[in-house]
Each structure stands twice: as structure tokens, then as C-alpha cells.
Biopython code that builds the backbone (N, CA, C, O; Angstrom):
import numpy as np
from Bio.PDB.StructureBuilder import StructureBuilder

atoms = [
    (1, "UNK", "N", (5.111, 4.001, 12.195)),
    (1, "UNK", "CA", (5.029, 4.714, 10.942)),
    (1, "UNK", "C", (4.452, 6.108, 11.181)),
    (1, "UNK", "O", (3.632, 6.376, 12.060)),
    (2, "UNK", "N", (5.077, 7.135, 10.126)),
    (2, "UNK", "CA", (4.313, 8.667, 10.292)),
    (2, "UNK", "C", (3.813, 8.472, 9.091)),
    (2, "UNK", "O", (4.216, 8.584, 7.933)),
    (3, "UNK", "N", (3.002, 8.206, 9.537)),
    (3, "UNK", "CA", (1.928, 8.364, 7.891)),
    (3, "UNK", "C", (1.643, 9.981, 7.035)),
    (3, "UNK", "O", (0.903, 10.804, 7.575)),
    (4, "UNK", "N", (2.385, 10.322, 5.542)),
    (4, "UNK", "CA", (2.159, 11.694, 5.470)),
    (4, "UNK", "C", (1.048, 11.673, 4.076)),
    (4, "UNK", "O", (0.908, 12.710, 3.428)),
    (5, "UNK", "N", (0.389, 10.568, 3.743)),
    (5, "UNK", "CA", (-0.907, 10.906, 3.006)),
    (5, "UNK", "C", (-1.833, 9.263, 3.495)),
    (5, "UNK", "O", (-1.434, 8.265, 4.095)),
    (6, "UNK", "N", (-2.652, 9.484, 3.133)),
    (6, "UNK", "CA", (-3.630, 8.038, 3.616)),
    (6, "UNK", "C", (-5.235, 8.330, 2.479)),
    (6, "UNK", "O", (-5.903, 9.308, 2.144)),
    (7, "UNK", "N", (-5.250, 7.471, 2.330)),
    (7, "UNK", "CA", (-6.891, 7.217, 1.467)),
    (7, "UNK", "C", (-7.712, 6.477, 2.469)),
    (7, "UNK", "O", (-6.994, 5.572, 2.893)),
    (8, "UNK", "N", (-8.641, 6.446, 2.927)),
    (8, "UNK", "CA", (-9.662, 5.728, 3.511)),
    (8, "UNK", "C", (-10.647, 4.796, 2.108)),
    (8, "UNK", "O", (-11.125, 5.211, 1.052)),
    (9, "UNK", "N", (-10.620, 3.239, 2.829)),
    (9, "UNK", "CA", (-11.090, 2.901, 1.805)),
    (9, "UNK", "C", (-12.760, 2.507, 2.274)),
    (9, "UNK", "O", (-13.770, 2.246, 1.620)),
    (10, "UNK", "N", (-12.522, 2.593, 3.451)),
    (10, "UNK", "CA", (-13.974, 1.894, 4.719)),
    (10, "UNK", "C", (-13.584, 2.677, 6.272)),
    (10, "UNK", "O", (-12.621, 3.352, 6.637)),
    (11, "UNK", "N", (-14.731, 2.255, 6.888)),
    (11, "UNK", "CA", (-14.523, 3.087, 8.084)),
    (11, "UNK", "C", (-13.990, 2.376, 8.782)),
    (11, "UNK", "O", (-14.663, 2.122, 9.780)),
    (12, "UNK", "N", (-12.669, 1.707, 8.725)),
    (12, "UNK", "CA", (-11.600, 0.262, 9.277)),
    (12, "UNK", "C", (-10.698, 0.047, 8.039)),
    (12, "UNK", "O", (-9.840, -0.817, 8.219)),
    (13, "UNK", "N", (-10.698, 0.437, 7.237)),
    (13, "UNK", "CA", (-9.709, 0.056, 6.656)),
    (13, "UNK", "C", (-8.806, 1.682, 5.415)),
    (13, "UNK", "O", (-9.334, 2.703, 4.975)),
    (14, "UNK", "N", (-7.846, 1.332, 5.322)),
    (14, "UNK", "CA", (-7.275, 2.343, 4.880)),
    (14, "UNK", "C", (-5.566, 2.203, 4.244)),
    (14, "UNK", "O", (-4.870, 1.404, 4.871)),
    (15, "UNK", "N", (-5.063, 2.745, 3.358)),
    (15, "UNK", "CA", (-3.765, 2.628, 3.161)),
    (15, "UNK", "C", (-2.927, 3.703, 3.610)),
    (15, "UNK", "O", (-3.351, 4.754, 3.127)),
    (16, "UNK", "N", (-1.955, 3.877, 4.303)),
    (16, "UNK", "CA", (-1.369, 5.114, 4.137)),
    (16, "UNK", "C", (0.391, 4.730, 3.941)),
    (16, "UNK", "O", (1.121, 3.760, 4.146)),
    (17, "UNK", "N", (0.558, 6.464, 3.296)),
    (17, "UNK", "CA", (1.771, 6.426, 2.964)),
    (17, "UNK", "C", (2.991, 7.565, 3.897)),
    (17, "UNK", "O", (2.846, 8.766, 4.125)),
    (18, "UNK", "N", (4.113, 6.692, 4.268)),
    (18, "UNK", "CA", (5.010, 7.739, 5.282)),
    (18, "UNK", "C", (5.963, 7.101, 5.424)),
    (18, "UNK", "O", (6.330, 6.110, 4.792)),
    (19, "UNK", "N", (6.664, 7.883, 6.683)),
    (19, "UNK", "CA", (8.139, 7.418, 7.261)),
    (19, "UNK", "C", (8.357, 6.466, 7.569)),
    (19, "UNK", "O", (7.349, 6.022, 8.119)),
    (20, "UNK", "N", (9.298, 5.613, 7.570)),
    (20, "UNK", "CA", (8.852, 4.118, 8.057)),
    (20, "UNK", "C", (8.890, 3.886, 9.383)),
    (20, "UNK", "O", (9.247, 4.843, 10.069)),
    (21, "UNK", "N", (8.657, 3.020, 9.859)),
    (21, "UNK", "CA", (8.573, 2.751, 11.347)),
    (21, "UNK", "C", (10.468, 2.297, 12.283)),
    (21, "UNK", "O", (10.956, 2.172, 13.406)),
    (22, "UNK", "N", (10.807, 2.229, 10.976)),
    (22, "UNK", "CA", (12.332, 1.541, 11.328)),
    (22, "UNK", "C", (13.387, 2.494, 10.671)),
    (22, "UNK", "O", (13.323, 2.992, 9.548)),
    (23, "UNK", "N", (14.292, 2.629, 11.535)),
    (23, "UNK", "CA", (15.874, 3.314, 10.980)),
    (23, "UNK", "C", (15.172, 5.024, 11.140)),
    (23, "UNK", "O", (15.397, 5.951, 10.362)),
    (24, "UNK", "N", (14.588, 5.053, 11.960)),
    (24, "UNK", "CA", (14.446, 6.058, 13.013)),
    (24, "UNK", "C", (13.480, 7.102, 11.233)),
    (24, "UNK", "O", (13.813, 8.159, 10.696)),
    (25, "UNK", "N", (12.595, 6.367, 10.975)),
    (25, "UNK", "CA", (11.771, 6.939, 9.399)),
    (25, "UNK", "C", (12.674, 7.384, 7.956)),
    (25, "UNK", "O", (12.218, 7.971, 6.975)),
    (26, "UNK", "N", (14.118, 6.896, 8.174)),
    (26, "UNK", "CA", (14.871, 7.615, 6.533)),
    (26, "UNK", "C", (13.913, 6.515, 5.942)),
    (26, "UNK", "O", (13.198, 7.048, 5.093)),
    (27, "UNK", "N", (13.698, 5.471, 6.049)),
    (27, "UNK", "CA", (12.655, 5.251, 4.596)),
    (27, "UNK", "C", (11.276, 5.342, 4.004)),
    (27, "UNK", "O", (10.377, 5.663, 4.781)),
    (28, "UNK", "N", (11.014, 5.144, 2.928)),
    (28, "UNK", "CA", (9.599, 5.742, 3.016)),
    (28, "UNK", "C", (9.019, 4.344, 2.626)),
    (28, "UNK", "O", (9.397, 3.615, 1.710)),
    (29, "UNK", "N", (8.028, 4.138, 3.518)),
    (29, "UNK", "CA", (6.708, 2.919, 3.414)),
    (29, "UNK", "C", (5.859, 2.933, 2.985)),
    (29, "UNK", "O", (5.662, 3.999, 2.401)),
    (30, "UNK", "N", (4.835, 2.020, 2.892)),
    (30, "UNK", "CA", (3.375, 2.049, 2.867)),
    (30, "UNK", "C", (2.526, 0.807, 3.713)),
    (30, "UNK", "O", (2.897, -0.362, 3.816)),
    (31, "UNK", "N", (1.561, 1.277, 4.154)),
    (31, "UNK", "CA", (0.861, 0.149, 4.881)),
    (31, "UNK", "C", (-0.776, -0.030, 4.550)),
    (31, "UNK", "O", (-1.556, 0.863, 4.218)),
    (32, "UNK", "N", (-0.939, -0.867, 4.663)),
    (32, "UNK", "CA", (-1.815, -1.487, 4.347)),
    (32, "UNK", "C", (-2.727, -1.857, 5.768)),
    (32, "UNK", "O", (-2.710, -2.980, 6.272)),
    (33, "UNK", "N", (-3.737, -0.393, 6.461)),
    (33, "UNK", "CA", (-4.321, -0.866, 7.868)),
    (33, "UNK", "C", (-5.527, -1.213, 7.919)),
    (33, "UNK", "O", (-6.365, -0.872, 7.084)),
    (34, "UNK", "N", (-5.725, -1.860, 8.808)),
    (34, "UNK", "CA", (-6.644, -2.098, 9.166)),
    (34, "UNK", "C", (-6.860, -1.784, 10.667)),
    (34, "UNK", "O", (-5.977, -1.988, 11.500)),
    (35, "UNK", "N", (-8.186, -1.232, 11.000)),
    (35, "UNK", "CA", (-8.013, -1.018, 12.480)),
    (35, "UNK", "C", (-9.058, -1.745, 13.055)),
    (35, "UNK", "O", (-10.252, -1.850, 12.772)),
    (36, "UNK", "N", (-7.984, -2.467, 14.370)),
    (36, "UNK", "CA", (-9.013, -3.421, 15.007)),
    (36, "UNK", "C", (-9.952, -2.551, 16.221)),
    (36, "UNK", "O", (-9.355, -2.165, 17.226)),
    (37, "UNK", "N", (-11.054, -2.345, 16.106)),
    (37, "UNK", "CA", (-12.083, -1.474, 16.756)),
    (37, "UNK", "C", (-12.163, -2.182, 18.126)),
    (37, "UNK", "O", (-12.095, -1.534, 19.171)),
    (38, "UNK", "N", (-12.287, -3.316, 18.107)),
    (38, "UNK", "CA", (-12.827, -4.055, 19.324)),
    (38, "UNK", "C", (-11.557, -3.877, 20.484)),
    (38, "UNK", "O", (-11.757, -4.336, 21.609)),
    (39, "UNK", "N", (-10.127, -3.134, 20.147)),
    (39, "UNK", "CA", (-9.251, -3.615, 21.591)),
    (39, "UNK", "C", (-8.616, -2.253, 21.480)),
    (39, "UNK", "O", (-7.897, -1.742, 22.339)),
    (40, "UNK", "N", (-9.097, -1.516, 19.874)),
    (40, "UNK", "CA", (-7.990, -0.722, 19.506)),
    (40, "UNK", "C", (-6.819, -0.355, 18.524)),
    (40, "UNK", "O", (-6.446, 0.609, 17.854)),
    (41, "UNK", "N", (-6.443, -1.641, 18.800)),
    (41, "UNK", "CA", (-5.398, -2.131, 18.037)),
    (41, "UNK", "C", (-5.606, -2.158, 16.375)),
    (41, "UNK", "O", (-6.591, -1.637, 15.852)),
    (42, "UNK", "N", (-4.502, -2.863, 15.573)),
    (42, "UNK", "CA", (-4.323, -3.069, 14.545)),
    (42, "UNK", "C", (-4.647, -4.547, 13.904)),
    (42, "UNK", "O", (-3.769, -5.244, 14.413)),
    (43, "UNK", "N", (-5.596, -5.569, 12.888)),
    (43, "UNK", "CA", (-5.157, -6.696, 12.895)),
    (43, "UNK", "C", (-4.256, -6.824, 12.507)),
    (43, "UNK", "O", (-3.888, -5.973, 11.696)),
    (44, "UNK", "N", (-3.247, -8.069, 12.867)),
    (44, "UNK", "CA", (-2.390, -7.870, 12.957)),
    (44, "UNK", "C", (-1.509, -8.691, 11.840)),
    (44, "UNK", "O", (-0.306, -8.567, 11.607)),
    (45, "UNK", "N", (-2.737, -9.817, 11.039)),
    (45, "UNK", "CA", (-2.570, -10.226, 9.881)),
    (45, "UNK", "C", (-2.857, -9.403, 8.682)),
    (45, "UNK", "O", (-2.901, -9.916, 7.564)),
    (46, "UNK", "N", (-3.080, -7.976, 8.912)),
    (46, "UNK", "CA", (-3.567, -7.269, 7.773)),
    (46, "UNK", "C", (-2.886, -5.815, 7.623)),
    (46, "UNK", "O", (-3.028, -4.970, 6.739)),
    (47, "UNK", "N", (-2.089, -5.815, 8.803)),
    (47, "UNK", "CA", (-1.632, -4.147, 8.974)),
    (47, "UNK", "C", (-0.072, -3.972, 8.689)),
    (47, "UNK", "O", (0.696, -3.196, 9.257)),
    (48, "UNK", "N", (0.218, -4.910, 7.640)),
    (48, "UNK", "CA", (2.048, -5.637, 7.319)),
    (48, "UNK", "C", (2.272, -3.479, 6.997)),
    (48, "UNK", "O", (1.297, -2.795, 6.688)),
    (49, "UNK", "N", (3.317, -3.036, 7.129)),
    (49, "UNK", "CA", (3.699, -1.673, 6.673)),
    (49, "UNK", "C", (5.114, -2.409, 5.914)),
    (49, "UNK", "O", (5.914, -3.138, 6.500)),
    (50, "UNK", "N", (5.172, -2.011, 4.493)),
    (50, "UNK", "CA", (6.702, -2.326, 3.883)),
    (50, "UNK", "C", (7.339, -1.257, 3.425)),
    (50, "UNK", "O", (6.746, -0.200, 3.207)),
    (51, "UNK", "N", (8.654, -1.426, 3.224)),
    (51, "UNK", "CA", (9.850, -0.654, 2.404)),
    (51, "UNK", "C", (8.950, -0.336, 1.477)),
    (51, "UNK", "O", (8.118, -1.228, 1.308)),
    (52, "UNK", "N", (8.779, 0.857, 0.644)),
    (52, "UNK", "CA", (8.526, 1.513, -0.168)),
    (52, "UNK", "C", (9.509, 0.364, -1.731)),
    (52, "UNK", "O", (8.952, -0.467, -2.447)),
    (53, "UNK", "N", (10.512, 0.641, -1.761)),
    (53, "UNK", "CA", (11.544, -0.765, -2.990)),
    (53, "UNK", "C", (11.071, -1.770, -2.651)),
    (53, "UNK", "O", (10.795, -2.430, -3.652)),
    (54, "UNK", "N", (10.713, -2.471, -1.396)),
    (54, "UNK", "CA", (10.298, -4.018, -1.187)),
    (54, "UNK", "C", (8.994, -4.145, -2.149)),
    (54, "UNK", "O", (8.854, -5.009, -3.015)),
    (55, "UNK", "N", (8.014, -3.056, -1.810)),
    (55, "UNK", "CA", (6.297, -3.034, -2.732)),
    (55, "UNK", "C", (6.481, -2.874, -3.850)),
    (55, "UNK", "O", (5.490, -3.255, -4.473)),
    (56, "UNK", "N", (7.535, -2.357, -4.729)),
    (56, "UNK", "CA", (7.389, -1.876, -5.939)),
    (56, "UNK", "C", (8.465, -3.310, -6.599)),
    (56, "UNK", "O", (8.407, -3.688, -7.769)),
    (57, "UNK", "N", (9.341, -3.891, -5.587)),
    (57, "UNK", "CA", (9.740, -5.437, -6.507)),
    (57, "UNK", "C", (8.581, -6.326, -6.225)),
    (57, "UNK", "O", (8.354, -7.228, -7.032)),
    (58, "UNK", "N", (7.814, -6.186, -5.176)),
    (58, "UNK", "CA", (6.174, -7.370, -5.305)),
    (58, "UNK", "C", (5.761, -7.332, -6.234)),
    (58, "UNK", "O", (5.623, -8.358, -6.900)),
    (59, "UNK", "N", (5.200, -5.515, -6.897)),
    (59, "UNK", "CA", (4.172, -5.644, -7.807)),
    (59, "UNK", "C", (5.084, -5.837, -8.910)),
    (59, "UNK", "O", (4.436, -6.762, -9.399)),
    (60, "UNK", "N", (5.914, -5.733, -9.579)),
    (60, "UNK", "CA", (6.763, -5.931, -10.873)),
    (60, "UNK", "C", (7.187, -7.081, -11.105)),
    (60, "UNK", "O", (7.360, -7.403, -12.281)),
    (61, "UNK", "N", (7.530, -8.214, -9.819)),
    (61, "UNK", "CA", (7.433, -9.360, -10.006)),
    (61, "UNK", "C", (6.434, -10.134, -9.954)),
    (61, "UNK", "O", (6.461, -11.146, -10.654)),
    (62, "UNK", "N", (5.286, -9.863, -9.108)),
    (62, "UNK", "CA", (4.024, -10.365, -9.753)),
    (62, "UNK", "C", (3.425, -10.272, -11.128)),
    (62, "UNK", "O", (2.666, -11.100, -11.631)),
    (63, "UNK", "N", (3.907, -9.043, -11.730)),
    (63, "UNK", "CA", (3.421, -8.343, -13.295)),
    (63, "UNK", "C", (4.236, -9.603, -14.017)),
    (63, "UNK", "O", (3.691, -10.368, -14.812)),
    (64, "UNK", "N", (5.586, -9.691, -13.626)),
    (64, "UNK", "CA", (5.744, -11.032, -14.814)),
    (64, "UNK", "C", (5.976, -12.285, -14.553)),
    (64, "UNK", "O", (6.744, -13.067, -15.112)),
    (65, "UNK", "N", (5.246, -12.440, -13.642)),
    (65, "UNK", "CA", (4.730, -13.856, -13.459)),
    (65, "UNK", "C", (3.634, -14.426, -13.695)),
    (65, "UNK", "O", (3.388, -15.631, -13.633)),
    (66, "UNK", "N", (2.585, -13.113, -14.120)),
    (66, "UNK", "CA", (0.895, -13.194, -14.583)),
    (66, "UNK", "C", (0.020, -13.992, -13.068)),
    (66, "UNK", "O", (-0.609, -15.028, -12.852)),
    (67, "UNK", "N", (0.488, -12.691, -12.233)),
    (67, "UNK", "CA", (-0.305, -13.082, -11.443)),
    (67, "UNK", "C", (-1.565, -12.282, -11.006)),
    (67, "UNK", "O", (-2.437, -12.577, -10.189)),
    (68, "UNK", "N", (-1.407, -11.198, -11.776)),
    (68, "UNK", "CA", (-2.629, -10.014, -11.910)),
    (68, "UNK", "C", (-3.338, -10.286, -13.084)),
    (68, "UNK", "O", (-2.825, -10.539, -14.174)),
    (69, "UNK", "N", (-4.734, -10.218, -12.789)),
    (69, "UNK", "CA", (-5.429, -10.933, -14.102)),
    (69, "UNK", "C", (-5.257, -9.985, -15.231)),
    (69, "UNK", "O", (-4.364, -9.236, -14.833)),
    (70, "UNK", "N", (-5.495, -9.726, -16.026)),
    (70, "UNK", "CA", (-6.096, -8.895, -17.543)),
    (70, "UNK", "C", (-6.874, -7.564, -16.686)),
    (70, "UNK", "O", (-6.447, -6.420, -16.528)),
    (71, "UNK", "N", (-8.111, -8.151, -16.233)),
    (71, "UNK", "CA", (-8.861, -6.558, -15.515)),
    (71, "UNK", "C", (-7.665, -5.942, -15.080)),
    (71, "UNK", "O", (-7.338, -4.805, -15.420)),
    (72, "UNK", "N", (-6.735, -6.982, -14.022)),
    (72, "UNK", "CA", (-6.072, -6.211, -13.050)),
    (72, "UNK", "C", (-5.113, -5.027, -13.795)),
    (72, "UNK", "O", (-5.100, -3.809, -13.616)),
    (73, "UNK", "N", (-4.348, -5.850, -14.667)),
    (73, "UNK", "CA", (-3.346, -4.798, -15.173)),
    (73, "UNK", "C", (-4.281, -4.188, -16.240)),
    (73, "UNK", "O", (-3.658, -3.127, -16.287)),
    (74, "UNK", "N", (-5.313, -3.998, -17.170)),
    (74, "UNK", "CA", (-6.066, -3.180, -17.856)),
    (74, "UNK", "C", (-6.452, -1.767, -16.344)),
    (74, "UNK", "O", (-5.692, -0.799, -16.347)),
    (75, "UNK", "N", (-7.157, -1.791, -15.648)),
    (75, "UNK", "CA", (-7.340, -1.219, -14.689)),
    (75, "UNK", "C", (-5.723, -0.363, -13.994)),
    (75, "UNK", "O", (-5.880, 0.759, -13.512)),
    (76, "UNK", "N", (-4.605, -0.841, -14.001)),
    (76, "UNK", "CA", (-3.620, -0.488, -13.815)),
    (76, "UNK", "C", (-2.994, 0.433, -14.497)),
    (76, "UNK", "O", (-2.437, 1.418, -14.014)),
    (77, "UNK", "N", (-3.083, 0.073, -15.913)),
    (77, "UNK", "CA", (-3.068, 1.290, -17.088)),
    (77, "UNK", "C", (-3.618, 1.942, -17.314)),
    (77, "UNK", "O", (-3.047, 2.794, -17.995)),
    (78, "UNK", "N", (-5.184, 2.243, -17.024)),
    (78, "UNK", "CA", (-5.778, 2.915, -16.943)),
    (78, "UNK", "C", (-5.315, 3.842, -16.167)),
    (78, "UNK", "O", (-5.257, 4.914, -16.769)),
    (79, "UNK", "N", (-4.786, 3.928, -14.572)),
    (79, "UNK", "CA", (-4.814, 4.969, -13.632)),
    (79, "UNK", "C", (-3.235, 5.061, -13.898)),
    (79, "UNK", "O", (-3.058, 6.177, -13.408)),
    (80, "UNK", "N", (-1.973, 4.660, -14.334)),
    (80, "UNK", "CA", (-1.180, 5.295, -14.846)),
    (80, "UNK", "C", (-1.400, 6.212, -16.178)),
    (80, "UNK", "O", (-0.609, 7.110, -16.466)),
    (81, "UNK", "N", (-2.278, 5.974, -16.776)),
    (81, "UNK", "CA", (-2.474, 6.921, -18.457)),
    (81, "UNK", "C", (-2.897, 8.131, -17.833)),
    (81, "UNK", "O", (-2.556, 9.205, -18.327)),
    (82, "UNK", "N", (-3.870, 8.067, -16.410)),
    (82, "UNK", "CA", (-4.626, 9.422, -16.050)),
    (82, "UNK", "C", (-4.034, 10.170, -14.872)),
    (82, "UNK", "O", (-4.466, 11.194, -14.342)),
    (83, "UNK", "N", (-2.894, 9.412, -14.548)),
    (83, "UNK", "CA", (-1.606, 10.337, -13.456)),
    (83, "UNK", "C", (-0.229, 10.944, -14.712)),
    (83, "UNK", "O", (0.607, 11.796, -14.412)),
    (84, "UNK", "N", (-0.315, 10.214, -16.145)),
    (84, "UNK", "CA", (0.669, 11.192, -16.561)),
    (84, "UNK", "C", (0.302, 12.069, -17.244)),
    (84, "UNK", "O", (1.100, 12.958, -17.542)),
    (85, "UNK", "N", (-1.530, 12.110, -17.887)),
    (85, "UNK", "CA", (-1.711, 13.060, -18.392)),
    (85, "UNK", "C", (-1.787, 14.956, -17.585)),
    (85, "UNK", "O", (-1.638, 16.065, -18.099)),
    (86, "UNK", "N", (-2.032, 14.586, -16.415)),
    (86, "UNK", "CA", (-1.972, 15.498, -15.303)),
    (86, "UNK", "C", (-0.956, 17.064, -15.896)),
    (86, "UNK", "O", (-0.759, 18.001, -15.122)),
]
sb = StructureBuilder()
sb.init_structure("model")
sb.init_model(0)
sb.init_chain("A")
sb.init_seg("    ")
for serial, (resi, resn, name, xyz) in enumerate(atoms, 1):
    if name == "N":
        sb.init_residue(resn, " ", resi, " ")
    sb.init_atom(name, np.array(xyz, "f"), 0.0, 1.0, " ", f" {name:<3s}", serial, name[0])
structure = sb.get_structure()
């Protein structure tokens, strides 16, 4: 992956967003890292990078299946109401 923005959420963990790692980067991903300090590496149960369309049918099919609690999607609307007032 070319990662072209990233948030740090801890000093090991982080999301970033970029090219994908496959079909030479035409798609755009996101991953979810974690960095394993002790070898280097990545864990390797935690560092999944997906299709950019694959993440956005997770969360929309999780939304109607009620698998995000009340906080979750209250909290969700919240930070969409304050990215369109922008």
C-alpha cells in the first residue's frame, strides 16, 4: 500500500488511507495498522488493508443489520453533520 493520508491513533497503531497494494495501486484502500515493534513487522491479525467499495458495503451492511449500537451510529452522525457543514 502507498498510503496518501494516515491518522495516528497510538504510538503502534494507526489507519491510513492510499493506493492499494494490488493491480499495481488503481484502487484506493484503507488499512487498518498496526505495527509489530518487536520483529518490525505488521500484526498480522490486525493490519487486513481493503478495497475502499469492499469497507463502505461492511459498514452499510452492518448499519442494517443493527450491528452498531445507538452510541455507535449517534457518534457517526455526529461527525458526518460536522464534515458537511465545512
Amino acid at each position: 500500500m502507498k498510503p496518501k493520508d494516515k491518522i495516528n491513533l497510538s504510538k503502534d497503531h494507526s489507519i491510513e488511507w492510499g493506493e492499494s497494494s494490488w493491480d499495481n495501486g488503481s484502487d484506493f484502500s484503507i488499512r487498518n495498522r498496526f505495527d509489530n515493534n518487536s520483529n518490525g513487522g505488521f500484526n498480522i491479525r490486525g493490519s487486513s488493508e481493503l478495497p475502499w467499495h469492499d469497507f463502505n458495503t461492511m459498514i452499510l451492511e452492518s448499519i442494517k443489520r443493527n450491528h452498531f449500537t445507538e452510541l455507535d451510529i449517534t457518534n457517526i452522525l455526529i461527525e458526518i453533520a460536522k464534515n458537511r457543514i465545512k
